[in-house]
C-alpha positions as CSV (number, residue, x, y, z in Angstrom):
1,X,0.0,0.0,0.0
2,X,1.5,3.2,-1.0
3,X,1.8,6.2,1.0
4,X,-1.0,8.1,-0.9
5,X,-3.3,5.3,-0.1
6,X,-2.2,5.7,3.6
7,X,-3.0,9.4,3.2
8,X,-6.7,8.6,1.9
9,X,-7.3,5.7,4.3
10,X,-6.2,8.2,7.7
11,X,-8.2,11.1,6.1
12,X,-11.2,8.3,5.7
13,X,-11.3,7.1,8.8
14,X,-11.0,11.1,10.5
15,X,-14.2,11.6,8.9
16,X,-15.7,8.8,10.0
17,X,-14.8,9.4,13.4
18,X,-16.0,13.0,13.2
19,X,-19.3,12.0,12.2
20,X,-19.8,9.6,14.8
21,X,-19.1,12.2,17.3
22,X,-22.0,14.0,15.6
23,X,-24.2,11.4,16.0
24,X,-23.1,10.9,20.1
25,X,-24.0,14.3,20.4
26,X,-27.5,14.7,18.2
27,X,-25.8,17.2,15.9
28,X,-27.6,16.6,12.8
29,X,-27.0,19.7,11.6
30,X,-23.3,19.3,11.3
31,X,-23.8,15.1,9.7
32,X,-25.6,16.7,7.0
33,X,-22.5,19.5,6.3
34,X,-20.3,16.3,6.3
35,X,-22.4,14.2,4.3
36,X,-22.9,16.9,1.6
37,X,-19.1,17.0,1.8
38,X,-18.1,14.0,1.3
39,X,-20.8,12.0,-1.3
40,X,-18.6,9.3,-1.8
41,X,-18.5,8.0,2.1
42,X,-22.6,8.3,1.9
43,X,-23.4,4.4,2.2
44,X,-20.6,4.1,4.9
45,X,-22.4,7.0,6.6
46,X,-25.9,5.6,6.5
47,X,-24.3,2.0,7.7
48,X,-23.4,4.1,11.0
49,X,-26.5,6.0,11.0
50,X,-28.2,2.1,10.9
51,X,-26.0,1.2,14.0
52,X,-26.4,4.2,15.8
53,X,-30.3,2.8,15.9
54,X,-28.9,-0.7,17.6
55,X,-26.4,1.1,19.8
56,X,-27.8,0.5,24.1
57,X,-27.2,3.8,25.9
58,X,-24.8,3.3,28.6
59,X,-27.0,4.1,31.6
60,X,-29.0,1.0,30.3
61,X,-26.3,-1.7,30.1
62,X,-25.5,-0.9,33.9
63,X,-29.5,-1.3,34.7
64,X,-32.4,-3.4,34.5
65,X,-35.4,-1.5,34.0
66,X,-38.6,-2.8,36.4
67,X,-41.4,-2.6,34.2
68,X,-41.6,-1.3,30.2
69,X,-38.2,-2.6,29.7
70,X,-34.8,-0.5,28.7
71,X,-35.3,-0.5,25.1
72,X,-39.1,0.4,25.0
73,X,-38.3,4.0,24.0
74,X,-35.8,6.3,22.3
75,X,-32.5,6.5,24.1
76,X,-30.3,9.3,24.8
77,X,-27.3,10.3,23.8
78,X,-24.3,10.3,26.3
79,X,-23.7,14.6,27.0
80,X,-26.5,15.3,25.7
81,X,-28.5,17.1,28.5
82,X,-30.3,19.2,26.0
83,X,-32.0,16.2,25.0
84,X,-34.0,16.0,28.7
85,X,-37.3,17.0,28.2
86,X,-39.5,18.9,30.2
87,X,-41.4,15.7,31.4
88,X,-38.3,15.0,33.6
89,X,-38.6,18.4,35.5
90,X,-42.0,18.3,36.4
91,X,-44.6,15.9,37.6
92,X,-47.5,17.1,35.4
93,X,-48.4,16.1,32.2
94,X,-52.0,17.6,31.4
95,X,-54.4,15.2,32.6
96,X,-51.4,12.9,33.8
97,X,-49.5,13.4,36.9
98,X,-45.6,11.3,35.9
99,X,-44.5,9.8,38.8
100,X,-41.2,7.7,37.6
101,X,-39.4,7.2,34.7
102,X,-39.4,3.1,33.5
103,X,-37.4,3.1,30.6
104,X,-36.1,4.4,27.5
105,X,-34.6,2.7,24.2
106,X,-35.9,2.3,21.2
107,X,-38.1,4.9,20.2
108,X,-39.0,7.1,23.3
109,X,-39.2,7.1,26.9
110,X,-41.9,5.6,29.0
111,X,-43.0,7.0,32.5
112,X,-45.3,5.6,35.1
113,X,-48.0,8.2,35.4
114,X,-51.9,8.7,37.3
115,X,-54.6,9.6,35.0
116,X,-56.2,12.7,37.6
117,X,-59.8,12.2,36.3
118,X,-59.8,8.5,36.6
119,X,-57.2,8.1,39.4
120,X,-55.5,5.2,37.6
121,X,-52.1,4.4,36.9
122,X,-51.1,3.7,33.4
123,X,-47.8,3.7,31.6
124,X,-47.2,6.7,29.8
125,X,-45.0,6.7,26.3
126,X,-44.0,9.8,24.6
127,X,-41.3,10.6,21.5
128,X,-38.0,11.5,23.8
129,X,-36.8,14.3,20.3
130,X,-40.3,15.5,21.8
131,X,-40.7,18.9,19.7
132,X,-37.8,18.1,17.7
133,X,-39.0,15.2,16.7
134,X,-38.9,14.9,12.3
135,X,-41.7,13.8,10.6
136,X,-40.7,10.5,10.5
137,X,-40.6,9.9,13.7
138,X,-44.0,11.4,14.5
139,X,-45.6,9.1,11.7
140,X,-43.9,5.6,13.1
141,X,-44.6,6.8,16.6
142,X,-48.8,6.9,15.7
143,X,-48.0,3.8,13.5
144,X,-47.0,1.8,16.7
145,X,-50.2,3.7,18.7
146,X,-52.3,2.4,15.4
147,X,-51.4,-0.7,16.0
148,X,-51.7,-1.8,19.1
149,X,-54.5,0.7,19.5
150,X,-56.4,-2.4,17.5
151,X,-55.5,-5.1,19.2
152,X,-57.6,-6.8,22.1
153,X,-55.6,-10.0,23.5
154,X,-55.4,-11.0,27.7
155,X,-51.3,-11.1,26.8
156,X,-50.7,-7.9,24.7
157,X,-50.8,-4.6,26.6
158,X,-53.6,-2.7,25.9
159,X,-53.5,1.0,24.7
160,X,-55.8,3.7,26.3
161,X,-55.6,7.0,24.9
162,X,-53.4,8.9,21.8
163,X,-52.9,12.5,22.1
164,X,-50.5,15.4,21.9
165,X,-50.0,18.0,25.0
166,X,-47.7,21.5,24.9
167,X,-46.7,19.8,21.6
168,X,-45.4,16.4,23.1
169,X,-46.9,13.5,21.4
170,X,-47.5,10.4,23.7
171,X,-50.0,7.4,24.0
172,X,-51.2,5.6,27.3
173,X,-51.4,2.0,28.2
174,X,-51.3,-0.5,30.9
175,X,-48.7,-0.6,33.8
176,X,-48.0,-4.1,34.3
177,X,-46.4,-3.8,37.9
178,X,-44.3,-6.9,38.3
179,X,-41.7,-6.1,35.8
180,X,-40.4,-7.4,32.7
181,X,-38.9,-10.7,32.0
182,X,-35.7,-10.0,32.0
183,X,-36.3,-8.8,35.9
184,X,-37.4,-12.3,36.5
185,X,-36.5,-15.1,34.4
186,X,-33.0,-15.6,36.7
187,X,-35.6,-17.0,39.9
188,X,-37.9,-19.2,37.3
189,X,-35.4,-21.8,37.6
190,X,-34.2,-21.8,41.2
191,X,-34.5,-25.6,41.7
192,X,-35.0,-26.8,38.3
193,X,-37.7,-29.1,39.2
194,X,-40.2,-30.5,36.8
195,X,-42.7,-28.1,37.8
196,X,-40.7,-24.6,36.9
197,X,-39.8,-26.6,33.6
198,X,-43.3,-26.6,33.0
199,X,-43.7,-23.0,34.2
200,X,-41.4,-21.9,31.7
201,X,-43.2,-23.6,29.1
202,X,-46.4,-22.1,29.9
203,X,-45.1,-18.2,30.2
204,X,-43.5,-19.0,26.3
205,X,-46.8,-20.6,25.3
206,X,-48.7,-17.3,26.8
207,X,-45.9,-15.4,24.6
208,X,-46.7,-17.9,21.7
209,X,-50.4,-17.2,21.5
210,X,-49.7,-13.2,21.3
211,X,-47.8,-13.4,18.3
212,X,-50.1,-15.8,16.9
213,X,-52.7,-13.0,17.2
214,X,-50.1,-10.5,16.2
215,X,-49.8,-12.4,13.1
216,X,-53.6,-13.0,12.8
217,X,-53.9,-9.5,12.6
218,X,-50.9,-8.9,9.9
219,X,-48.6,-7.7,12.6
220,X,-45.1,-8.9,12.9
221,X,-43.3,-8.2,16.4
222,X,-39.7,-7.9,15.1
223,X,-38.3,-7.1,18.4
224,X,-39.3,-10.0,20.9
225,X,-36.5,-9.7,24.0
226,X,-37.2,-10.5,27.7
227,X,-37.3,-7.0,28.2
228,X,-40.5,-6.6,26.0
229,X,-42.3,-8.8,28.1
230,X,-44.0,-8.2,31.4
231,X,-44.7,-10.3,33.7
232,X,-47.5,-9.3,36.5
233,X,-47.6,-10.8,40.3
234,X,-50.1,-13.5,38.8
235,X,-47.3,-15.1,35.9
236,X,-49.6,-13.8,33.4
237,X,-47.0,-12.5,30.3
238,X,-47.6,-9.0,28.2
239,X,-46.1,-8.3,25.0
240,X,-45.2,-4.6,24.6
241,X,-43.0,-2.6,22.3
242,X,-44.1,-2.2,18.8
243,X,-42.0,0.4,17.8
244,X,-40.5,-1.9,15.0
245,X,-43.3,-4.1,14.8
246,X,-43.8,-4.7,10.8
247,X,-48.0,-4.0,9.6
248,X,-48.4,-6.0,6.6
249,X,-51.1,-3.6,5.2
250,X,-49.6,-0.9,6.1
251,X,-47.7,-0.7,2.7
252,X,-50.8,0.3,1.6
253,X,-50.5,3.4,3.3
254,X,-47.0,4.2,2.1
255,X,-45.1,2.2,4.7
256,X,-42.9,0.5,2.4
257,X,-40.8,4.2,2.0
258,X,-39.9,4.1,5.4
259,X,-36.5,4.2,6.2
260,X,-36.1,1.6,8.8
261,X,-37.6,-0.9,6.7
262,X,-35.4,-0.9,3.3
263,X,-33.7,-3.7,2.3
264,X,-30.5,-4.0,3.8
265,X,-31.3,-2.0,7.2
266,X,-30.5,-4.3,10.3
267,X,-33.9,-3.8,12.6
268,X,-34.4,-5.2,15.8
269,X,-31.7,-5.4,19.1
270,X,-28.3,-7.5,18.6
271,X,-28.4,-10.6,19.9
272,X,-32.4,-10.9,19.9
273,X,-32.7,-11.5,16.0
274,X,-33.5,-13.7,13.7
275,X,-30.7,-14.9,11.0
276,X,-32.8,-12.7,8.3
277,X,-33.2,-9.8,10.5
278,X,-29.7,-9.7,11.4
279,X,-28.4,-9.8,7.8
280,X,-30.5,-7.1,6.8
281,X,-32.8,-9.0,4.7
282,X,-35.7,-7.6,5.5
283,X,-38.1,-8.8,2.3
284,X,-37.8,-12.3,4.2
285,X,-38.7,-11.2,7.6
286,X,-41.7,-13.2,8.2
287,X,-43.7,-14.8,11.3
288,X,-41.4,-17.2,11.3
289,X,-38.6,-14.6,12.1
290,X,-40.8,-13.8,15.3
291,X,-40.8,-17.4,16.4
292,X,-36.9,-17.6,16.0
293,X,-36.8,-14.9,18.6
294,X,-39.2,-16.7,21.0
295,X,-36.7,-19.5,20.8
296,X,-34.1,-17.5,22.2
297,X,-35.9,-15.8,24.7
298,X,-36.9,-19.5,25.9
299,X,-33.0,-20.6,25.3
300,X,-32.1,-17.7,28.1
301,X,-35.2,-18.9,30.6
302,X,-33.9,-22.2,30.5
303,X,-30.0,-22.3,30.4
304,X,-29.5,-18.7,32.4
305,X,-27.7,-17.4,29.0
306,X,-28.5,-15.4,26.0
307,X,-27.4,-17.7,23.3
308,X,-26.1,-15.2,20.7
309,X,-25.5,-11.8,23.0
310,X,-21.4,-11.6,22.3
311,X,-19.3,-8.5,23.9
312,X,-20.0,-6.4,20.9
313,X,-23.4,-5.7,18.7
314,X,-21.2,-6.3,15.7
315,X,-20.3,-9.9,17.4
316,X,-24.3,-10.8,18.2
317,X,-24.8,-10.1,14.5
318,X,-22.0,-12.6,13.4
319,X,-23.4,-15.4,16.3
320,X,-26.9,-14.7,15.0
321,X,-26.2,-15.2,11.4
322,X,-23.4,-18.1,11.7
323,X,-22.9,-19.2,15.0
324,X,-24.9,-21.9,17.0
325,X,-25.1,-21.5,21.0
326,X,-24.4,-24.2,23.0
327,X,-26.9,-27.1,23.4
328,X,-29.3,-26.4,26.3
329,X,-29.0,-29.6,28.4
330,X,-24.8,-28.9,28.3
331,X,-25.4,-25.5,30.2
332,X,-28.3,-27.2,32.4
333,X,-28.1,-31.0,32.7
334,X,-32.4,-31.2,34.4
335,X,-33.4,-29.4,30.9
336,X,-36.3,-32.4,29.8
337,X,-35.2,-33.2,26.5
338,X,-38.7,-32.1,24.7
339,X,-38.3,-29.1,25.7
340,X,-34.6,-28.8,25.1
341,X,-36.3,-30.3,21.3
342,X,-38.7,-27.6,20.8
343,X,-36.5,-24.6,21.9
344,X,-33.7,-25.7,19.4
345,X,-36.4,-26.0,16.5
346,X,-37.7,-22.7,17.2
347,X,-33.6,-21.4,16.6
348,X,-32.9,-23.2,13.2
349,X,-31.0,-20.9,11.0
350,X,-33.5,-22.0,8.1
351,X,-36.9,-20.6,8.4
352,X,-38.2,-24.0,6.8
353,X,-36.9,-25.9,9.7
354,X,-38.6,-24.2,12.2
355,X,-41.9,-23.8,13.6
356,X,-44.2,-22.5,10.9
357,X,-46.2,-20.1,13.1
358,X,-46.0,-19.4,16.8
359,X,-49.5,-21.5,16.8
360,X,-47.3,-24.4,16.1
361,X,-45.0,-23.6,19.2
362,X,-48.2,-23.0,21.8
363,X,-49.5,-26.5,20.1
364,X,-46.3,-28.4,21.1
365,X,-45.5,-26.6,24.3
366,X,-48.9,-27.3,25.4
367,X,-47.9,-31.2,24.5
368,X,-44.9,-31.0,26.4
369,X,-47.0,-29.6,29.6
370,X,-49.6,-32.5,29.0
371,X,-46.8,-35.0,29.0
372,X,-48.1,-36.1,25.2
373,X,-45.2,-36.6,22.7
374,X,-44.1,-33.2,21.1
375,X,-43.7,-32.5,17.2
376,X,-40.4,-32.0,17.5
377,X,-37.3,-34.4,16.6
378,X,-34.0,-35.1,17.1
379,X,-32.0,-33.6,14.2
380,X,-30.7,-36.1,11.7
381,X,-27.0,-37.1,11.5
382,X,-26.5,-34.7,8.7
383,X,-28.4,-31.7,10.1
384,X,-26.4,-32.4,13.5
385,X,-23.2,-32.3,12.1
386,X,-24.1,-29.1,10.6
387,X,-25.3,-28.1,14.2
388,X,-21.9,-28.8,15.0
389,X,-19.9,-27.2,12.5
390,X,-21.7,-23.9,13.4
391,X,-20.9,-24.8,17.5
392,X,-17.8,-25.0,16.6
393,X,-16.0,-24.5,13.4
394,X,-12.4,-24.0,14.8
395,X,-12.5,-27.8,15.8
396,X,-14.4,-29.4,13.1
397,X,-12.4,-27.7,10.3
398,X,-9.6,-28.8,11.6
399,X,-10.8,-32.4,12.5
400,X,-12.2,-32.6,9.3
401,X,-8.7,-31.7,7.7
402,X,-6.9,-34.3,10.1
403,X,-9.5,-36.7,9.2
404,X,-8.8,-36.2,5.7
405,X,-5.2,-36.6,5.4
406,X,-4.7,-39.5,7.5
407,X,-6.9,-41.2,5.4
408,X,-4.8,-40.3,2.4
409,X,-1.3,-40.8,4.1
410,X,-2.9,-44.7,5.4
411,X,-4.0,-45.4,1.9
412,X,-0.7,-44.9,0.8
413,X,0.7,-46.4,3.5
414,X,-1.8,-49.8,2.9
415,X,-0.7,-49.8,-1.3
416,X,3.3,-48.4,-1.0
417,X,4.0,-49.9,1.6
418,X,6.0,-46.5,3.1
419,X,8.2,-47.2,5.8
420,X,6.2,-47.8,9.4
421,X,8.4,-45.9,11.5
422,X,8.4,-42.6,8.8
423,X,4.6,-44.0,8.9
424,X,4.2,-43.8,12.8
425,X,6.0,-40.5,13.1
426,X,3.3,-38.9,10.6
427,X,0.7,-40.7,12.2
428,X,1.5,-39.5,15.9
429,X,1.8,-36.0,14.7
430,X,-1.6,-35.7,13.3
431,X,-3.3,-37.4,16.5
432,X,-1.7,-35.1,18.6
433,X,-2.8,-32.3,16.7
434,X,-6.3,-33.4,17.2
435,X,-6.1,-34.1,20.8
436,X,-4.8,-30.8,20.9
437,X,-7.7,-29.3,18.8
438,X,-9.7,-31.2,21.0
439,X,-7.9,-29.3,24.1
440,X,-8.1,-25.8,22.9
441,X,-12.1,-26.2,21.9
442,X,-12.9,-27.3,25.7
443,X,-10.6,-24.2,26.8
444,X,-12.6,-22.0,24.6
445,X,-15.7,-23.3,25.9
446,X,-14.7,-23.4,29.9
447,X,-12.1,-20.5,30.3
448,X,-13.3,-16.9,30.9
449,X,-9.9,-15.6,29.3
450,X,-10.5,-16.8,25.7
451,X,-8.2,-14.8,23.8
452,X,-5.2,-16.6,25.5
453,X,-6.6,-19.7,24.3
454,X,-7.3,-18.7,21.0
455,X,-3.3,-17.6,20.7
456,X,-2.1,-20.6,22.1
457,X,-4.5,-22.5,19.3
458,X,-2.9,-20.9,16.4
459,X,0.7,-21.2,17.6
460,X,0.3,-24.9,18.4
461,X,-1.5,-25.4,14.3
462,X,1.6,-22.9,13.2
463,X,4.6,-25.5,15.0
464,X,2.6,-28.2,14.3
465,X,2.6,-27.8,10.9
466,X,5.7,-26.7,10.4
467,X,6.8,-30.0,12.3
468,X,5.2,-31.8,9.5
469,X,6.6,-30.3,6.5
470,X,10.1,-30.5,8.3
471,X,9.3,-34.7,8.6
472,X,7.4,-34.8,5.2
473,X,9.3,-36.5,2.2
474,X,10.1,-34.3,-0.4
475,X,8.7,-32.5,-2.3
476,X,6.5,-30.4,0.3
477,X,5.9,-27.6,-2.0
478,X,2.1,-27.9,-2.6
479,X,1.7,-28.9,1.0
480,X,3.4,-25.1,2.2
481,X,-0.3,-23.6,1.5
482,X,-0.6,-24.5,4.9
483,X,0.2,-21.6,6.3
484,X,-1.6,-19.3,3.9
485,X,-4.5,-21.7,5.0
486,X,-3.7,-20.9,9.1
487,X,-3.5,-16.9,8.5
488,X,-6.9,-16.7,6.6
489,X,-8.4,-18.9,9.2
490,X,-7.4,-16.8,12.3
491,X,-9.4,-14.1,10.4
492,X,-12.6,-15.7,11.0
493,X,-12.3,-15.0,14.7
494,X,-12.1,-10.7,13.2
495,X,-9.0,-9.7,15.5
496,X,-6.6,-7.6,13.7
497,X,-3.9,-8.5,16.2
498,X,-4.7,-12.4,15.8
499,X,-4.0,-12.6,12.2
500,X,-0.9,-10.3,12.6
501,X,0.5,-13.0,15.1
502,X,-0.5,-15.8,13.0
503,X,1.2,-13.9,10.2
504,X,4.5,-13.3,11.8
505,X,4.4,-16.8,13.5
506,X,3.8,-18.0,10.1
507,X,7.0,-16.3,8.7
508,X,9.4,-17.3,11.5
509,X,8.1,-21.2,11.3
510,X,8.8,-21.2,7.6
511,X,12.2,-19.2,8.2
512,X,12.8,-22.7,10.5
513,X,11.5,-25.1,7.8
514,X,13.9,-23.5,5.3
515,X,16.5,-23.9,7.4
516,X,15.5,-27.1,8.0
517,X,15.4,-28.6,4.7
518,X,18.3,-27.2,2.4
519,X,16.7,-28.0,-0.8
520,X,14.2,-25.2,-0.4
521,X,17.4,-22.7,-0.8
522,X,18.4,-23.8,-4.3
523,X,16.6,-21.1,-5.8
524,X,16.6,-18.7,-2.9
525,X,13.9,-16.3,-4.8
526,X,11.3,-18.5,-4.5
527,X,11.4,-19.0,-0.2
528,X,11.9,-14.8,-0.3
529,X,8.6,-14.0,-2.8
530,X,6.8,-16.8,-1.2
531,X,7.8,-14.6,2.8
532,X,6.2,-11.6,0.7
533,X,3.5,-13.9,-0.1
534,X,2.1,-14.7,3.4
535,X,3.4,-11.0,4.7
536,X,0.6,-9.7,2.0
537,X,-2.1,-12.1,2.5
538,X,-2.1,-11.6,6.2
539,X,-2.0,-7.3,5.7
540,X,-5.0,-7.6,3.4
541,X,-6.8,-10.2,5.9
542,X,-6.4,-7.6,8.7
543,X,-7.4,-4.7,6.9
544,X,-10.3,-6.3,5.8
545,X,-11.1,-7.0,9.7
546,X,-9.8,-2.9,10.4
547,X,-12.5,-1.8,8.1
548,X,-15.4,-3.7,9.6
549,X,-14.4,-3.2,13.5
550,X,-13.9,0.5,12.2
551,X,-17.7,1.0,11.9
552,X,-18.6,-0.9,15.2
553,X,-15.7,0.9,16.9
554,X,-18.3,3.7,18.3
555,X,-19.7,0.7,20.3
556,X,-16.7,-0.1,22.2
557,X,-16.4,3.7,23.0
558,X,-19.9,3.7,24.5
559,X,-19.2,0.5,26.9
560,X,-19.0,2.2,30.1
């Protein structure tokens, strides 16, 4: 890369940073000056602008929210005390009297307020931008009101009253005082005894029938999380939050222009998405996507663990789209394996695979609390292994590989007749490379510091292989794409400084096996442009990384 390019890449990434201090601090104004600017970093501009929607405020990573959960509303924006309205200095809201805040996320903030002429208390939701709210936001904000305004179901809260006041727009509904899920699912499990088994099943079967009558009415959630359901002193569950749930017949009405529901925009919260949602693909995004989500909010009731929330939104994406979590029963051994069934078909990456409405789900939880046999099955050898593959790819790729060549090296071995102790050498090396493999994937499952582990992984593949090539019989040329191999792997974990180690580990190990091996420095131009070679490759596999940790890097500087 030439020193111009340098130039252009520093001068890139200044403006990028710039405008994502615009957007910490609301200052539209000044995005538009540096979008009108700079035309040609527009679709990198609107990717941040479609993050900034996903991104948690800080306040509510470090708290739970009791009732309407944290992400029920529009959050703020760290420093920007400007953005406080008026409903935060003063208890009265026209014919409302607020008397505490519950949460704020999505799309506004919601209050816990007395209606004065009917002395009840209701949940009060208002646009946070309040009278700077655009147009835009005003329209989706009576497009949520419209649609739950419509719906009468015993597990969806119900909305009371839409109006405007001192030029605030806000809607009422019911409080729900017990709290959200994400309050109490930790104490549903206490003594994971048959009996909260089957209370788990019935809050998700509640859930289940909700969305079914979501979906009756042409409604599709699109942001089911623990935190968007309630949970009253009774166990009775409440859906809430429809601030990006999806009206089918609202494209009638012109719908299909709005900006948070183009192709390609990523709508919903990291970590609580379906595969579809989380690649952006919004044109498939169908009741089956809601279903996917129930399945991992019953994943987290039953194992204690979100099974795709990683340290970083970028990360949840990634899990969401290619990862698989850990089976259920390996994270809590008293799971009953129907259930454990019927949670993992709800999270199959292909919509086909799972439940084809949430009806479906209720139908088989129901089963499941009747003791009847459920619908669901045991995956198929084939569809497991792909399970597993996704679980974890580190160790199957490379067992695969192992797999692979020892059966090639005994074939030859069996009709050659190669020499047994050369034969046994070879042999030993490649089953203690998958011991090892075998090693590093439990550390990566069971240790807390898994970077370490993931370091020690690639230098053991890096000597291993080089001990290989230094034992092989000649020639060993073709088998040196090894380490190219090893360097575009490590890239799949996206750590910039992981693929730099695996590069210069690379170069040194081949520096050895050179050494090693003196008819590799006959032609010495050949060892030095293949050096270059891997040197390259591993530059281009970081920068690749650089650029997509560069737009999720405003994350990381909003962890507290």
């Amino acid at each position: 890369m030439t020193d111009k390019q340098d130039d252009q890449s520093e001068l890139v990434i200044e403006v990028l940073n710039q405008y994502l201090d615009y957007l910490q601090n609301s200052d539209q104004e000044s995005c538009h000056g540096l979008r009108a600017v700079n035309p040609e970093l527009k679709n990198l501009m609107a990717c941040l602008d479609s993050l900034e929607r996903l991104a948690p405020d800080a306040e509510d990573r470090n708290q739970e929210t009791p009732a309407l959960g944290p992400d029920d509303a529009t959050q703020l924006l760290p420093g920007s005390s400007s953005g406080r309205s008026a409903l935060q200095q003063t208890p009265e809201f026209g014919n409302y009297e607020l008397l505490e805040e519950l949460g704020r996320g999505g799309m506004g903030v919601v209050y816990k307020a007395r209606q004065k002429d009917l002395n009840r208390i209701v949940a009060l939701k208002t646009i946070l931008s309040n009278q700077f709210a655009s147009e835009e936001e005003v329209r989706r904000f009576y497009l949520e009101a419209q649609a739950v305004g419509r719906l009468q179901h015993s597990n969806i809260v119900s909305i009371h009253e839409v109006g405007q006041y001192l030029g605030q727009h806000y809607f009422t509904m019911d409080y729900i005082s017990g709290g959200s899920l994400a309050n109490t699912s930790p104490q549903m499990l206490s003594e994971s005894s048959q009996t909260d088994f089957i209370q788990v099943a019935s809050l998700i079967q509640q859930v289940s029938k909700a969305v079914e009558y979501l979906h009756s009415k042409e409604i599709i959630h699109r942001d089911l999380k623990p935190s968007n359901i309630l949970v009253d002193e009774s166990g009775m569950a409440y859906v809430t939050d429809f601030g990006l749930a999806k009206v089918f017949d609202a494209v009638l009405q012109g719908a299909e222009h709005d900006a948070h529901t183009q192709s390609g925009t990523i709508v919903g919260t990291p970590g609580y998405m379906s595969p579809e949602q989380a690649a952006g693909q919004l044109d498939d995004i169908s009741v089956r996507s809601d279903v996917f989500c129930l399945g991992i909010i019953l994943y987290e009731l039953l194992t204690g663990v979100s099974p795709f929330k990683q340290n970083s939104p970028l990360d949840s994406l990634v899990s969401v789209i290619e990862g698989e979590p850990p089976l259920p029963h390996s994270l809590n051994s008293d799971i009953p394996q129907p259930l454990e069934l019927i949670c993992l078909k709800c999270l199959e990456k292909d919509p086909e695979l799972r439940y084809q409405s949430a009806c479906d789900l209720a139908d088989d939880l129901e089963r499941f609390i009747a003791g009847e046999p459920i619908q669901a099955q045991p995956a198929g050898l084939r569809h497991a292994f792909q399970r597993w593959f996704r679980r974890q790819p580190a160790l199957v790729s490379r067992l695969s590989a192992i797999v692979l060549s020892t059966g090639i090296i005994q074939t030859v071995y069996s009709t050659q007749g190669v020499d047994f102790y050369y034969h046994l050498k070879i042999m030993t090396l490649f089953c203690l490379w998958g011991i090892l493999a075998l090693f590093f994937q439990w550390g990566l499952d069971h240790f807390r510091n898994q970077e370490k582990v993931r370091y020690c992984w690639v230098a053991a593949d890096v000597s291993l292989l080089t001990g290989l090539l230094i034992l092989a019989d000649s020639p060993v040329g073709i088998l040196l794409i090894g380490y190219p191999m090893l360097i575009v792997s490590a890239g799949l974990f996206f750590y910039v400084r992981l693929v730099f180690f695996t590069t210069v580990l690379s170069l040194l190990a081949f520096a050895v096996l050179v050494l090693s091996r003196p008819e590799l420095t006959e032609l010495w131009q050949y060892p030095v442009i293949y050096g270059m070679v891997l040197a390259i490759l591993g530059m281009i596999t970081a920068y690749q990384i650089y650029r997509v940790r560069v737009l999720s890097r405003y994350y990381e500087l909003r962890r507290p």
